[in-house]
Biopython code that builds the backbone (N, CA, C, O; Angstrom):
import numpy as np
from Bio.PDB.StructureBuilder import StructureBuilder

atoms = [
    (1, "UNK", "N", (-75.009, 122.063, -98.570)),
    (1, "UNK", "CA", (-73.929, 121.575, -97.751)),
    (1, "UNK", "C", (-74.494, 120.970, -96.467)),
    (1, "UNK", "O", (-75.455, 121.538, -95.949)),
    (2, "UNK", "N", (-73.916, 119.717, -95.830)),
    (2, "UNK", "CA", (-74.570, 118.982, -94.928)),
    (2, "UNK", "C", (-73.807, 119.374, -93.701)),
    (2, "UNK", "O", (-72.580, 119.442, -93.767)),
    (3, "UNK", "N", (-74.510, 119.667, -92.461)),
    (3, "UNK", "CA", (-73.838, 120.025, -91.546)),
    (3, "UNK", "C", (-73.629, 118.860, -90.366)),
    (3, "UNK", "O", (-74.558, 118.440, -89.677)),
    (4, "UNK", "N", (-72.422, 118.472, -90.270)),
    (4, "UNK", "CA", (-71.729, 117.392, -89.030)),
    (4, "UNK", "C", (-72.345, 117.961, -87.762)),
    (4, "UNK", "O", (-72.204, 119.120, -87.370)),
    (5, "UNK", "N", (-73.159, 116.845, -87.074)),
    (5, "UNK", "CA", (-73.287, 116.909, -86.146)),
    (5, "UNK", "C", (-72.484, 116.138, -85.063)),
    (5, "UNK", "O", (-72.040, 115.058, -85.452)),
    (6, "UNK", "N", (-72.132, 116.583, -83.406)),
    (6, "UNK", "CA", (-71.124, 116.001, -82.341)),
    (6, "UNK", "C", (-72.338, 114.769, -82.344)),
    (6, "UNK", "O", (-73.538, 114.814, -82.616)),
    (7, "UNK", "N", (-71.425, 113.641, -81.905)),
    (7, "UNK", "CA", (-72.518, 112.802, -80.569)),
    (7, "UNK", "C", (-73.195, 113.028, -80.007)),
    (7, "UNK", "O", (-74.156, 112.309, -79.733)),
    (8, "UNK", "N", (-72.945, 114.304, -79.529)),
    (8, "UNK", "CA", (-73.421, 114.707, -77.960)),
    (8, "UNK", "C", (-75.044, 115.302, -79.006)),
    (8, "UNK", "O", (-76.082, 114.664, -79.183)),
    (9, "UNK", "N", (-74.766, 116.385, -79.400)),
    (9, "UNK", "CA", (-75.608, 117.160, -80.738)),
    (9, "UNK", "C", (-77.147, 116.199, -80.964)),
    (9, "UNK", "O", (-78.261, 116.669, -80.735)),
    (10, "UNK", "N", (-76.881, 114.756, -81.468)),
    (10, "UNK", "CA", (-77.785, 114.125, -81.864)),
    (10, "UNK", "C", (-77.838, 112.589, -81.173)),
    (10, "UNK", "O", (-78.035, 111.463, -81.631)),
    (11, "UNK", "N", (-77.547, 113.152, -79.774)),
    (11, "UNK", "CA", (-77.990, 112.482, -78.992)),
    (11, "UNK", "C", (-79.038, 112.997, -78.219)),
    (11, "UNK", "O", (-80.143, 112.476, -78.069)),
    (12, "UNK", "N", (-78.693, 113.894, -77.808)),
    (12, "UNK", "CA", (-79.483, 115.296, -77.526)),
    (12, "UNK", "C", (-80.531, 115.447, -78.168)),
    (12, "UNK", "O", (-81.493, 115.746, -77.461)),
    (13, "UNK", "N", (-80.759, 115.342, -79.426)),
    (13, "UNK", "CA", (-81.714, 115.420, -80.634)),
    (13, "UNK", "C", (-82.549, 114.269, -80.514)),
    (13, "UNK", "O", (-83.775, 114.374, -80.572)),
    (14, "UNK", "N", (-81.945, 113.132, -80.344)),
    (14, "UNK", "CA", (-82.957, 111.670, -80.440)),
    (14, "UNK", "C", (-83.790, 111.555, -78.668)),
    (14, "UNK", "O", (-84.816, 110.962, -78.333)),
    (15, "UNK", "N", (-83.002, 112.238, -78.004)),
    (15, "UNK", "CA", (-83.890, 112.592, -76.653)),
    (15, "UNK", "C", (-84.675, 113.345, -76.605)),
    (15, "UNK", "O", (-85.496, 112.918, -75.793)),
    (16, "UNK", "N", (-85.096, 114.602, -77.114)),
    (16, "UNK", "CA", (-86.237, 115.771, -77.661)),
    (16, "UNK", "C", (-87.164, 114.499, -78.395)),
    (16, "UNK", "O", (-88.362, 114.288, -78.202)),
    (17, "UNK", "N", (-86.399, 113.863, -79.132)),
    (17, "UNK", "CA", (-87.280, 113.335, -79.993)),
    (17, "UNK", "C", (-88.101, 112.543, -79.651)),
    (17, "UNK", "O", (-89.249, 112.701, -80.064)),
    (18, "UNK", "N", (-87.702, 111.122, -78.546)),
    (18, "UNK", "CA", (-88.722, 110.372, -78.103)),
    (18, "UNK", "C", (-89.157, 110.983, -76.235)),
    (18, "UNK", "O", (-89.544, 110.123, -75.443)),
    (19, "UNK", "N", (-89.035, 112.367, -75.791)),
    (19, "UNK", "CA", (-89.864, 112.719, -75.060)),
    (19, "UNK", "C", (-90.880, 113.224, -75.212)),
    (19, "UNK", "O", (-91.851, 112.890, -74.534)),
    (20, "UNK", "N", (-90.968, 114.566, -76.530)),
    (20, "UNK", "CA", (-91.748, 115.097, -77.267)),
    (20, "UNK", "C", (-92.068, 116.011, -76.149)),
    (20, "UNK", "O", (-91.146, 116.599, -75.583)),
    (21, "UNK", "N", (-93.714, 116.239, -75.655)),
    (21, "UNK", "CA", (-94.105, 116.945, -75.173)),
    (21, "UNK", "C", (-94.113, 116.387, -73.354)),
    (21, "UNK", "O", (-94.476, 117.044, -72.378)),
    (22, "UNK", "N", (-93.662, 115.194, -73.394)),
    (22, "UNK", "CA", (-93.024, 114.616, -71.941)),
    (22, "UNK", "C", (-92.195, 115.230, -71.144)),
    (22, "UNK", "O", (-92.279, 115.040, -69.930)),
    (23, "UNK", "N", (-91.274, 116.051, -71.662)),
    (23, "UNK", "CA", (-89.687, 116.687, -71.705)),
    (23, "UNK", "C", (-90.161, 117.409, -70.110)),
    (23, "UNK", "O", (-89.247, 117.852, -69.414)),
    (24, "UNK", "N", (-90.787, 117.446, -69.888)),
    (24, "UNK", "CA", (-91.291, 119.029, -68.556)),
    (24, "UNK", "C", (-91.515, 118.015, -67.444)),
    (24, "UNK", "O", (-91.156, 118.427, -66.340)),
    (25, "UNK", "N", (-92.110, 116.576, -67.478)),
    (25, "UNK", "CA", (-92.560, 115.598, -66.608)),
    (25, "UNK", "C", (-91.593, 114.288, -66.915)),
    (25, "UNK", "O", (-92.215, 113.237, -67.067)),
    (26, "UNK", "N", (-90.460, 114.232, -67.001)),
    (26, "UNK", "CA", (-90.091, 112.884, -67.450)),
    (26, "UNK", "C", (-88.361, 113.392, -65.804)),
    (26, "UNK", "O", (-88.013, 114.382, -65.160)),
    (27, "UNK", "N", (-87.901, 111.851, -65.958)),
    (27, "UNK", "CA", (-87.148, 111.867, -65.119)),
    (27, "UNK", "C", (-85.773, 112.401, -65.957)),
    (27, "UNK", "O", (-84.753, 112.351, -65.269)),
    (28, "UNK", "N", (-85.567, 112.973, -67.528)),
    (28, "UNK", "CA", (-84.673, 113.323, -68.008)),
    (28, "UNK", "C", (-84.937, 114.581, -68.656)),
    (28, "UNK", "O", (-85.774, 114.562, -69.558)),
    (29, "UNK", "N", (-84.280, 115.865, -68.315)),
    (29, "UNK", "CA", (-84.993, 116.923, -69.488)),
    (29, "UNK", "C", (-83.776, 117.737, -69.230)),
    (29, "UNK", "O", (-82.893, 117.582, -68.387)),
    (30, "UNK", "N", (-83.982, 118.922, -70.437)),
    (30, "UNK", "CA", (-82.719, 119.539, -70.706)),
    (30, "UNK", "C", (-82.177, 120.527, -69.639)),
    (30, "UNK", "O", (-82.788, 120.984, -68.673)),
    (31, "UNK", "N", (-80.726, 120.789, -70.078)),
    (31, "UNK", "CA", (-79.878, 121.551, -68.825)),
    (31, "UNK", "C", (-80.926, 122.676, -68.898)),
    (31, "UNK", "O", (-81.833, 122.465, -68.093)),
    (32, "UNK", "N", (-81.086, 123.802, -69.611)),
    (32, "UNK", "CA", (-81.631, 125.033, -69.606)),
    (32, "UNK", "C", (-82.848, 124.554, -68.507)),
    (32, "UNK", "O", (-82.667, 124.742, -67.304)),
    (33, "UNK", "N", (-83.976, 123.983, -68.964)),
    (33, "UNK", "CA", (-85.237, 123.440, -67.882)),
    (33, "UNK", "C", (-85.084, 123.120, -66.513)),
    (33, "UNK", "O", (-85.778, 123.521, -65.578)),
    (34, "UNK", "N", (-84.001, 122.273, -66.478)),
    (34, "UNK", "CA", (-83.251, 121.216, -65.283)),
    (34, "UNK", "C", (-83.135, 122.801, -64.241)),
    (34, "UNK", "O", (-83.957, 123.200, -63.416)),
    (35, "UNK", "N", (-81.980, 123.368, -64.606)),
    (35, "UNK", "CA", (-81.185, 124.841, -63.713)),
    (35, "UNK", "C", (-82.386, 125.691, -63.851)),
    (35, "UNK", "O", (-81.944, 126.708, -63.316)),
    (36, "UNK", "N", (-83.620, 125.994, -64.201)),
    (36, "UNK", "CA", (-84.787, 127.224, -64.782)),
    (36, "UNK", "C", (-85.159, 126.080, -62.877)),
    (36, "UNK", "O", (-84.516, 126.313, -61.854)),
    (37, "UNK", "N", (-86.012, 125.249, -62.946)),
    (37, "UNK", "CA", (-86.551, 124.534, -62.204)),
    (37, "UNK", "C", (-85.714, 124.527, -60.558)),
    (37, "UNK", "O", (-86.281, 124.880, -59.524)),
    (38, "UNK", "N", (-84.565, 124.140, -60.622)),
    (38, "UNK", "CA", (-83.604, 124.439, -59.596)),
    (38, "UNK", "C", (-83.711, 125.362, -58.888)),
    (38, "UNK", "O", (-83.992, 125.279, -57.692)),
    (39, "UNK", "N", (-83.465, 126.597, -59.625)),
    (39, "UNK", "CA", (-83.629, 127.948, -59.546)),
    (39, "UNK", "C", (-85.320, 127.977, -58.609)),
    (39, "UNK", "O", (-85.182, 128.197, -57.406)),
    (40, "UNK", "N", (-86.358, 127.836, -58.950)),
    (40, "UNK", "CA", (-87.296, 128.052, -58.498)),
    (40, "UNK", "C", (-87.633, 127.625, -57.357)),
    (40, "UNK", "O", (-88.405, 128.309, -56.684)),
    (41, "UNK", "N", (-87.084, 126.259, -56.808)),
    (41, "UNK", "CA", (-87.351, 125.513, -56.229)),
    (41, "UNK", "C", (-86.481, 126.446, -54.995)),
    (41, "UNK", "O", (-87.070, 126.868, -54.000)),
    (42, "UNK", "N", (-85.003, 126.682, -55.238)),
    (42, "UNK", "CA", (-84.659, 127.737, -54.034)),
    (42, "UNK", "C", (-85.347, 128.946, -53.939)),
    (42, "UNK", "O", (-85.449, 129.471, -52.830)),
    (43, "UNK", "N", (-85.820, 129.455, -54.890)),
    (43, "UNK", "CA", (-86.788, 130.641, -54.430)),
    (43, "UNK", "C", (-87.915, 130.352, -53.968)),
    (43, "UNK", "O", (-88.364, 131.428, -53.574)),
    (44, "UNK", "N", (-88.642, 129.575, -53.773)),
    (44, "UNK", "CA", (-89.796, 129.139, -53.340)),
    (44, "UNK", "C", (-89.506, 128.774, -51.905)),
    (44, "UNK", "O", (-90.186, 129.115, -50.937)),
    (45, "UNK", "N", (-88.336, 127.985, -51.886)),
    (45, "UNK", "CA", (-87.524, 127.212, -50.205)),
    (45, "UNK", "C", (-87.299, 128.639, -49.344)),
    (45, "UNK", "O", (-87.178, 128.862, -48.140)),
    (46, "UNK", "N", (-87.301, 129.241, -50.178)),
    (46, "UNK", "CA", (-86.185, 130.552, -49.408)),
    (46, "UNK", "C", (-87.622, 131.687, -49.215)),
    (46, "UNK", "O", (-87.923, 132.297, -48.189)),
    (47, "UNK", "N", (-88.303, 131.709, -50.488)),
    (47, "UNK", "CA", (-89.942, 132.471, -49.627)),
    (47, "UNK", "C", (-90.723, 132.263, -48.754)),
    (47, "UNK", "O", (-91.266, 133.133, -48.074)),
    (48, "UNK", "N", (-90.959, 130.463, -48.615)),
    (48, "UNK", "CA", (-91.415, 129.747, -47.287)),
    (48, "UNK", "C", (-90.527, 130.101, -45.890)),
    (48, "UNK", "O", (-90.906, 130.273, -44.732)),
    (49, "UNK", "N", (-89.571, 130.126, -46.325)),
    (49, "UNK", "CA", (-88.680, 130.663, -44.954)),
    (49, "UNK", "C", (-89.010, 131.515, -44.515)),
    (49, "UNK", "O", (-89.805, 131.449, -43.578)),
    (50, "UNK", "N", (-88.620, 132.526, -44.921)),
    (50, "UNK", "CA", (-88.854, 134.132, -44.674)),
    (50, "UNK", "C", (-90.239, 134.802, -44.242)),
    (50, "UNK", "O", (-90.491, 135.931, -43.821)),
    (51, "UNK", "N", (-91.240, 133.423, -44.564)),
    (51, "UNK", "CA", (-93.070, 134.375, -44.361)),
    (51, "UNK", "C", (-93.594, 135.046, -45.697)),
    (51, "UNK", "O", (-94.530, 135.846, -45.680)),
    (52, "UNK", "N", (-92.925, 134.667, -46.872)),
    (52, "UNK", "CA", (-93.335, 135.384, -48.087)),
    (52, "UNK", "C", (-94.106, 134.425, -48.675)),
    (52, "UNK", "O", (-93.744, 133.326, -49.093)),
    (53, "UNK", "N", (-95.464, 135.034, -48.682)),
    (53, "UNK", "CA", (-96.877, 134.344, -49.550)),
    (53, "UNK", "C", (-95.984, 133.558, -50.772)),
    (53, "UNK", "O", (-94.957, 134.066, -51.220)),
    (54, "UNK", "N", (-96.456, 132.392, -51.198)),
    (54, "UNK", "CA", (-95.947, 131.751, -52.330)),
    (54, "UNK", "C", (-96.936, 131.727, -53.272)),
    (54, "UNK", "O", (-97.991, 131.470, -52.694)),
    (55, "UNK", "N", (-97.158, 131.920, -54.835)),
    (55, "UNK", "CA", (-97.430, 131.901, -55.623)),
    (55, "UNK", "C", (-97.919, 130.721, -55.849)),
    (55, "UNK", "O", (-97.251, 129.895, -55.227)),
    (56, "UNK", "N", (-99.171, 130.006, -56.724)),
    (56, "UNK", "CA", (-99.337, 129.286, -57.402)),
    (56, "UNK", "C", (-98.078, 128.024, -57.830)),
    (56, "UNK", "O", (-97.753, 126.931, -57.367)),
    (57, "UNK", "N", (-97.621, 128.913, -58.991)),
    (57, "UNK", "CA", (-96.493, 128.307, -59.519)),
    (57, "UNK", "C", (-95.337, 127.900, -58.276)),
    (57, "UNK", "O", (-94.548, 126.987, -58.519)),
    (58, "UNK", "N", (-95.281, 128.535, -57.090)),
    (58, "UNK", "CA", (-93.942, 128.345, -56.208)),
    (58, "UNK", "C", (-94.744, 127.018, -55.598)),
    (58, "UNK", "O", (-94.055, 126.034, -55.326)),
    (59, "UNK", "N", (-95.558, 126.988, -55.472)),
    (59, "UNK", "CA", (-96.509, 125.639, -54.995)),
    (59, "UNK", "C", (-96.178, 123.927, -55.707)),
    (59, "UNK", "O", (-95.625, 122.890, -55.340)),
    (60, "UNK", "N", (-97.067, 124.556, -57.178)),
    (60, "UNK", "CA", (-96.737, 123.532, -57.730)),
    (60, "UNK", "C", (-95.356, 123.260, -58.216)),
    (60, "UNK", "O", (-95.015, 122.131, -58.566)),
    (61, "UNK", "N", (-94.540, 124.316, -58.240)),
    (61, "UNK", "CA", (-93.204, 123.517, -58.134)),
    (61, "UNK", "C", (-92.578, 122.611, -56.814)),
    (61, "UNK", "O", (-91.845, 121.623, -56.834)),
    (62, "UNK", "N", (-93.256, 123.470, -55.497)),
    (62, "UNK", "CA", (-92.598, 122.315, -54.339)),
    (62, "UNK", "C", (-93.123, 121.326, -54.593)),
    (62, "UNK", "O", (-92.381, 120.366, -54.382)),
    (63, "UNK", "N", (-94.555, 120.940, -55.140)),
    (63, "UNK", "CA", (-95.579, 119.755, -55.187)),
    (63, "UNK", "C", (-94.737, 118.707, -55.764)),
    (63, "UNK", "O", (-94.675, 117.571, -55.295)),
    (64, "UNK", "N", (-94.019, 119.155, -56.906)),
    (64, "UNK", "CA", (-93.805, 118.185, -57.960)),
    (64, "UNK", "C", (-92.003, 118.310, -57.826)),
    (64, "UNK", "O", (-91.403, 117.392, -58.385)),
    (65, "UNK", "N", (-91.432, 119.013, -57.366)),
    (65, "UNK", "CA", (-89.496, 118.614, -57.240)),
    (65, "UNK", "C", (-89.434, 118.993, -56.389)),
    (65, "UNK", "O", (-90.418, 119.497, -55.847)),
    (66, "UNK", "N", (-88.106, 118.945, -55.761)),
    (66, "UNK", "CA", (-87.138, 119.058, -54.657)),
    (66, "UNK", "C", (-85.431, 118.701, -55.021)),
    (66, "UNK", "O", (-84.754, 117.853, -55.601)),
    (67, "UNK", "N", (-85.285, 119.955, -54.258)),
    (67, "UNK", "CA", (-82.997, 119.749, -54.657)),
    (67, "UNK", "C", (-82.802, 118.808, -53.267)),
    (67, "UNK", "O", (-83.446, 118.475, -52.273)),
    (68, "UNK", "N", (-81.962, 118.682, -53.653)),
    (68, "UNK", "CA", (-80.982, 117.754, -51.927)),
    (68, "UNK", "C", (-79.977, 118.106, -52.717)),
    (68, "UNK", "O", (-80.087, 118.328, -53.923)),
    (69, "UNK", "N", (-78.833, 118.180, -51.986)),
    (69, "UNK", "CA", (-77.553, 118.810, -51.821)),
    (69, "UNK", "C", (-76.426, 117.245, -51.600)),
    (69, "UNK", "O", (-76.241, 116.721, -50.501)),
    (70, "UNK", "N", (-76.005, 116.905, -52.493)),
    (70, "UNK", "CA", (-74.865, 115.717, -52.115)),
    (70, "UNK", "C", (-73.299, 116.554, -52.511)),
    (70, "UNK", "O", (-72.867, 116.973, -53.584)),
    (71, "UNK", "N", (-72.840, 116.562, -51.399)),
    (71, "UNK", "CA", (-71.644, 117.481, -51.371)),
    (71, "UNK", "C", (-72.029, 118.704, -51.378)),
    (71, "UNK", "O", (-72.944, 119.351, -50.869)),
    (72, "UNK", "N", (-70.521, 119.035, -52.547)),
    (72, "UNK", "CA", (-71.050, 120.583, -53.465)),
    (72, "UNK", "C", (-71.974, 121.097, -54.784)),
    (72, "UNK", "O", (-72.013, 122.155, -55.413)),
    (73, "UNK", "N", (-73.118, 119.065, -54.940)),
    (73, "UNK", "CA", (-73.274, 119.087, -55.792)),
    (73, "UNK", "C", (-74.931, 119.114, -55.303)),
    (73, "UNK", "O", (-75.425, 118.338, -54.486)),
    (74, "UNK", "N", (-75.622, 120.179, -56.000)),
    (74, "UNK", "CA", (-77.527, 120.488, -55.854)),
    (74, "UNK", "C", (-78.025, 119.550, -57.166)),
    (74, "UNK", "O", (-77.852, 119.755, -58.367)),
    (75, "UNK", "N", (-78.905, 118.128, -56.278)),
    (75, "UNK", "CA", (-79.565, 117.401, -57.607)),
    (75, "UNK", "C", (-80.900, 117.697, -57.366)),
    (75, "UNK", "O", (-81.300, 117.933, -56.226)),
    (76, "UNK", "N", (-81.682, 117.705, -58.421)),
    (76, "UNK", "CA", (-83.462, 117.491, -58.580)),
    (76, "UNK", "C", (-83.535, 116.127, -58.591)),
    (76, "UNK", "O", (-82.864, 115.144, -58.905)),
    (77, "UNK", "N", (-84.837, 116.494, -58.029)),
    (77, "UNK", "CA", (-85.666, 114.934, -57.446)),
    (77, "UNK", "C", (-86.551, 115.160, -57.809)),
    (77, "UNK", "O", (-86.683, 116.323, -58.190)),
    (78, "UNK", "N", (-87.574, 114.354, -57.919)),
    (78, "UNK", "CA", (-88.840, 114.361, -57.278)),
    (78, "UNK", "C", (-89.617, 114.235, -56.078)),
    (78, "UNK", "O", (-89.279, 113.373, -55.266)),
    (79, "UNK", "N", (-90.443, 114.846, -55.886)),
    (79, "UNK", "CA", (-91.011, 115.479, -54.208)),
    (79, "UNK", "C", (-91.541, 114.323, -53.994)),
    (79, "UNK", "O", (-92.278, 113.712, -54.768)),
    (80, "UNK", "N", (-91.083, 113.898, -52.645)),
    (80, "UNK", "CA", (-91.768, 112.991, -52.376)),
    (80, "UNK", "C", (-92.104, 113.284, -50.609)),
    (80, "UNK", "O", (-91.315, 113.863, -49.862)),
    (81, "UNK", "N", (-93.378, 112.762, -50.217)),
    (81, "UNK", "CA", (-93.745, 112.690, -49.005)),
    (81, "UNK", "C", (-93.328, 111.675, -47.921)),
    (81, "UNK", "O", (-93.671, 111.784, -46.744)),
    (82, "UNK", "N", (-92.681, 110.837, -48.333)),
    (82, "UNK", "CA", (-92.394, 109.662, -47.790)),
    (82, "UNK", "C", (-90.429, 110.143, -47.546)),
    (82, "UNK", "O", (-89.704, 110.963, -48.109)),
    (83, "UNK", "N", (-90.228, 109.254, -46.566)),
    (83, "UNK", "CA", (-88.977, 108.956, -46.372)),
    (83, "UNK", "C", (-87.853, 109.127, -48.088)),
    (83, "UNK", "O", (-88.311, 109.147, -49.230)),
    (84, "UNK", "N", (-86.864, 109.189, -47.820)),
    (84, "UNK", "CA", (-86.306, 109.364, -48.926)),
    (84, "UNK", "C", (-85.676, 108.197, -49.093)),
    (84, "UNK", "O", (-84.469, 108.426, -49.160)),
    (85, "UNK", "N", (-86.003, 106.593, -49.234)),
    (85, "UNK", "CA", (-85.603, 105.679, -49.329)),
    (85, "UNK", "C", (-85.629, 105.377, -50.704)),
    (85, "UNK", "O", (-84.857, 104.627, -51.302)),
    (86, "UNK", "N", (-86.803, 106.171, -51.271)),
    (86, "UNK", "CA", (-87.011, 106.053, -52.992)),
    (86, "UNK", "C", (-86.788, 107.204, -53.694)),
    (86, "UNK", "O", (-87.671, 107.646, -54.428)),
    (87, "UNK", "N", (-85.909, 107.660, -53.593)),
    (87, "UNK", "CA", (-85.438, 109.115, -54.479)),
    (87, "UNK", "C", (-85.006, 108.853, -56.157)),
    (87, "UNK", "O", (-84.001, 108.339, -56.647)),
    (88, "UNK", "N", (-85.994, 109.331, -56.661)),
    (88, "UNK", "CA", (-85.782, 109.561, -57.874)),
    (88, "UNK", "C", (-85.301, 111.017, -58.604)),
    (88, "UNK", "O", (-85.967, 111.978, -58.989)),
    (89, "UNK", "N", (-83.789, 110.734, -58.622)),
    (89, "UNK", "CA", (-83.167, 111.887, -59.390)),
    (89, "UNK", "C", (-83.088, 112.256, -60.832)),
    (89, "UNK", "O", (-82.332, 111.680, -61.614)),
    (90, "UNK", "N", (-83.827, 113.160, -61.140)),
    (90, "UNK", "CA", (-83.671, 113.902, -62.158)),
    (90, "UNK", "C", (-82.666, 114.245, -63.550)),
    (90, "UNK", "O", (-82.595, 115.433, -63.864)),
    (91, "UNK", "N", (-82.016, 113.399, -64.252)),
    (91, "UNK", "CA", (-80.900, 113.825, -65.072)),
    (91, "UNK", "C", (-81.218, 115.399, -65.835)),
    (91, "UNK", "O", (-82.254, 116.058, -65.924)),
    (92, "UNK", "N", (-79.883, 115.628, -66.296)),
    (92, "UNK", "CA", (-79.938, 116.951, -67.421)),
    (92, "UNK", "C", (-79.363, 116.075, -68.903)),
    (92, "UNK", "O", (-78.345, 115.390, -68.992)),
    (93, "UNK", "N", (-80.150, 116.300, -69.728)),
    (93, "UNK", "CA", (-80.092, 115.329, -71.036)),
    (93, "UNK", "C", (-78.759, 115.477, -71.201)),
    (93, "UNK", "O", (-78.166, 114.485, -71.623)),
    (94, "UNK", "N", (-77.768, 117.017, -70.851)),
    (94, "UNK", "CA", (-76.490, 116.834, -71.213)),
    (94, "UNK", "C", (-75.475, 115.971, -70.803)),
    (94, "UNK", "O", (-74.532, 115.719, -71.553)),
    (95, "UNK", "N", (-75.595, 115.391, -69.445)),
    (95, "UNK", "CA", (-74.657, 114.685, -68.583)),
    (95, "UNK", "C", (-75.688, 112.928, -68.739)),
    (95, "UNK", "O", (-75.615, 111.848, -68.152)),
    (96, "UNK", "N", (-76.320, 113.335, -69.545)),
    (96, "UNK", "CA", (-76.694, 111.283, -70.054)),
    (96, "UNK", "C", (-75.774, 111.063, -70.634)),
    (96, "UNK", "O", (-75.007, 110.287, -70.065)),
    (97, "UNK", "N", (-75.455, 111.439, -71.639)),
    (97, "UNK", "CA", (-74.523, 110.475, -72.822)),
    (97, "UNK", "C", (-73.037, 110.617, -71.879)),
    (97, "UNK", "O", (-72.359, 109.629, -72.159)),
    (98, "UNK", "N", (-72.373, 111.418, -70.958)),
    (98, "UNK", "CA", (-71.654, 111.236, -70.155)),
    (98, "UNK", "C", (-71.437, 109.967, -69.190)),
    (98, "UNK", "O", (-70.495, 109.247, -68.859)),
    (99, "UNK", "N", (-73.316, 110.117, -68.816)),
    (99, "UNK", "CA", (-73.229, 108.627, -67.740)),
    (99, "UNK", "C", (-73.252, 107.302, -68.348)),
    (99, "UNK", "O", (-72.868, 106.275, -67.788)),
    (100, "UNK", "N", (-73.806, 107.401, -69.732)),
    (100, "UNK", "CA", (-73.854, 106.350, -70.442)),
    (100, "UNK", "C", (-72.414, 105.997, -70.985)),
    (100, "UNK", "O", (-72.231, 104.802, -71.215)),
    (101, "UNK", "N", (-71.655, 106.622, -71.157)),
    (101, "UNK", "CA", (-70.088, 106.718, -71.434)),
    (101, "UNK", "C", (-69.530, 106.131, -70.561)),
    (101, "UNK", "O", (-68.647, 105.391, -70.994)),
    (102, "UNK", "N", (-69.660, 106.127, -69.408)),
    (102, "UNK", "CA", (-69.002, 106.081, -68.571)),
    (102, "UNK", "C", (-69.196, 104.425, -68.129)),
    (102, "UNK", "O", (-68.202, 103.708, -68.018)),
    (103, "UNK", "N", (-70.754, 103.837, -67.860)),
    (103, "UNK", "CA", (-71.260, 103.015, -68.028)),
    (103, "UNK", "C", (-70.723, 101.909, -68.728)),
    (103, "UNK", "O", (-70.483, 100.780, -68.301)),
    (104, "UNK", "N", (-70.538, 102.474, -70.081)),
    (104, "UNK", "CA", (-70.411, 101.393, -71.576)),
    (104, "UNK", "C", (-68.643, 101.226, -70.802)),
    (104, "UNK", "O", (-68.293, 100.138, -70.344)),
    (105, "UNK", "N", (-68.005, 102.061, -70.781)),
    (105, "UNK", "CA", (-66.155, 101.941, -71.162)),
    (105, "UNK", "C", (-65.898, 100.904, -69.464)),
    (105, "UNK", "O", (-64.975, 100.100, -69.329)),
    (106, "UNK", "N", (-66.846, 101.178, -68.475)),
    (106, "UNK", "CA", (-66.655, 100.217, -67.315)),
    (106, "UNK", "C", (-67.115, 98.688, -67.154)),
    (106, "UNK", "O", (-66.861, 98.073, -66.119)),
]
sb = StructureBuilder()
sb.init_structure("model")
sb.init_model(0)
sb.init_chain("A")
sb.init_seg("    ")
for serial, (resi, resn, name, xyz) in enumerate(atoms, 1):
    if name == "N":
        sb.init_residue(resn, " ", resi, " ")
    sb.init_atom(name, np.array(xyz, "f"), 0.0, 1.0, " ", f" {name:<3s}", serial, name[0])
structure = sb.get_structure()
């Protein structure tokens, strides 16, 4: 028996597919990774605050992302040293086929 997949399902699927092992370094990767990464990035913001030694890993995560806050909404970026004139934000593979939706019907 063949199982129906959503849009969303194997869209999702054809994005795993041509990132491959990119998925961790690319400007699109999945919700679970996207919020895991988020997550770290305030614990790391919030250990630098406080005087708490940072870890390796709390390092190379400031090295390589950063949240900014637009509204009520926390996006990933990429860290950058420079002015934020070139901010490159981060998608969650789930809210692509959303923006692309949204895109195509405008």
């Amino acid at each position: 028996m063949q199982v129906k997949h959503t849009m969303r399902e194997e869209f999702e699927c054809k994005i795993r597919e041509l990132l491959g092992d990119k998925a961790d370094r690319s400007l699109l990767m999945s919700n679970d990774r996207y919020n895991e990464i988020v997550e770290e990035i305030k614990a790391a913001r919030d250990k630098r605050k406080n005087g708490i030694p940072l870890s390796a890993k709390d390092y190379l995560c400031l090295k390589h992302f950063d949240v900014i806050y637009i509204g009520d909404n926390v996006r990933l970026i990429n860290a950058t040293e420079e002015s934020y004139s070139e901010i490159k934000i981060i998608v969650e593979s789930g809210k692509c086929l959303t923006l692309l939706n949204v895109h195509i019907i405008n």
